[in-house]
C-alpha positions as semicolon CSV with decimal commas, in nm:
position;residue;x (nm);y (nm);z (nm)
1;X;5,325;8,699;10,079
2;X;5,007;8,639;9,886
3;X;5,173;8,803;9,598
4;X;5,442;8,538;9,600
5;X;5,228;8,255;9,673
6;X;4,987;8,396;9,340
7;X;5,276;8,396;9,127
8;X;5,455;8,043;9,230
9;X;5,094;7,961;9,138
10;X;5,114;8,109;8,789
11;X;5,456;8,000;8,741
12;X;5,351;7,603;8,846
13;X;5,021;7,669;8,626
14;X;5,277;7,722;8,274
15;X;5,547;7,473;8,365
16;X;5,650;7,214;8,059
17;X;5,855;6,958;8,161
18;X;6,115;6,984;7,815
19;X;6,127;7,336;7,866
20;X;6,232;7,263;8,235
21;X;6,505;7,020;8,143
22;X;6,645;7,289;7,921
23;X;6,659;7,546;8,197
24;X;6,816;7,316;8,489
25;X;7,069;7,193;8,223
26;X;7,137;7,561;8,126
27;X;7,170;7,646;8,481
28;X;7,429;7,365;8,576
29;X;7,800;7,551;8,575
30;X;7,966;7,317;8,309
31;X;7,727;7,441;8,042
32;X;7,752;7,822;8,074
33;X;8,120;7,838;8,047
34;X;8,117;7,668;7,654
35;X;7,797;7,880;7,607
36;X;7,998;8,244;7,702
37;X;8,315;8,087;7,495
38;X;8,078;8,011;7,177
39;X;7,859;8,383;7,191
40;X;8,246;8,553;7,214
41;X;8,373;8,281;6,913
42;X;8,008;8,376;6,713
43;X;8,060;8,779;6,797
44;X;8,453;8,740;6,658
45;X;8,323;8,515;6,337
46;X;8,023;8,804;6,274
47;X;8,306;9,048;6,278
48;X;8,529;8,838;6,017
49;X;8,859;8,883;6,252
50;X;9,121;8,592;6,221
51;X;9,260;8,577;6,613
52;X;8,906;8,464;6,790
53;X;9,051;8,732;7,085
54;X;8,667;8,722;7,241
55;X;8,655;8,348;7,263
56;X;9,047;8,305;7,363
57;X;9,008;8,561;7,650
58;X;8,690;8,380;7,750
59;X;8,833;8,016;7,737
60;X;9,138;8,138;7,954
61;X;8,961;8,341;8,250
62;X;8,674;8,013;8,283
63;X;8,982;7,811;8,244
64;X;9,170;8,005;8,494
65;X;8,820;8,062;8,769
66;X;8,773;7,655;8,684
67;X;9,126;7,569;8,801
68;X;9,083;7,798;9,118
69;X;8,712;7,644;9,232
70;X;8,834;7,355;9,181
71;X;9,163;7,341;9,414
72;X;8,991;7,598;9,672
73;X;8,724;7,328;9,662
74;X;8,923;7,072;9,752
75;X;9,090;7,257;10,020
76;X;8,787;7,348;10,173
């Protein structure tokens, strides 16, 4: 317990508030889908193929999870 509270210290102690914004915005689900979709399009382009497959498989299983939250959400 003292160990947490020491480190929530430390961690409170180093905080900057840009660098904050860029990890709440980078946590927030509608950013990391484009982010996995760009590393798989930027790992396909590094490896000079034509047919993105990385990026294509990743933009159709978010797609696909996306469409599922989204109507078990509203079900729910």
């Amino acid at each position: 317990m003292a160990l947490d509270r020491a480190l929530s210290e430390v961690g409170q102690s180093v905080r900057w508030e840009p660098l904050t914004l860029v990890f709440v915005l980078a946590s927030a689900s509608w950013v990391k889908w484009p982010v996995l979709v760009a590393v798989g399009a930027a790992g396909d382009a590094r490896c000079r193929r034509r047919c993105p497959r990385a990026a294509l498989a990743a933009l159709t299983a978010v797609g696909a999870a996306g469409l599922l939250v989204t109507v078990l959400k509203e079900s729910f």
